[in-house]
C-alpha positions, 0 to 999 in steps of 0.5 A, a space after each residue: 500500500 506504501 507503493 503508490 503513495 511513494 509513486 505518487 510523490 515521486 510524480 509530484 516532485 517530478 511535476 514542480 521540476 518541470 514547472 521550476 524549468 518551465 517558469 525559468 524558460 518564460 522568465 528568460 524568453 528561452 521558448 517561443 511556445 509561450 501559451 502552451 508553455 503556461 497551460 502546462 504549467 496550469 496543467 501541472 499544477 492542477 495535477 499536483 492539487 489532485 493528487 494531494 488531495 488523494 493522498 489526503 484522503 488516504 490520510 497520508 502526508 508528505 512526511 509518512 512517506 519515504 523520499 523516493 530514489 533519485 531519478 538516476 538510480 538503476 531501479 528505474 528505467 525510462 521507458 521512452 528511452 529505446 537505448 536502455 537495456 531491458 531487464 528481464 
């Protein structure tokens, strides 16, 4: 059960990484995408309020859960990533 709420976590952390890099590419006009680029922010942190409110209703909060492993570590694999090996 500590599994998803863990993923979920991990997915939030995720979420304001890119919404830190996003607003920095607005700030300094690094992209011409303006428009999108503010509705996924919206978007994110939308998907961030959802998500802490299902953590919420399990009566789980950001300090009962364990930090995740770091995005490089070698139990978890890309799956977008052709070049990865599988595991089997």
């Amino acid at each position: 059960m500590l599994e998803e709420p863990e993923r979920i976590l991990e997915t939030m952390r995720r979420r304001e990484l890119d919404i830190q890099i996003l607003e920095l590419q607005l700030k300094h006009g690094l992209t011409k995408k303006r428009a999108e680029s503010k509705l996924l922010i919206m978007y994110y942190k939308a998907c961030n309020v959802v998500s802490r409110a299902k953590l919420m209703m399990h009566g789980i909060n950001s300090h009962d859960v364990k930090a995740p492993d770091p995005p490089g570590s070698p139990d978890q694999i890309d799956p977008w990533n052709d070049h990865q090996k599988k595991r089997i």
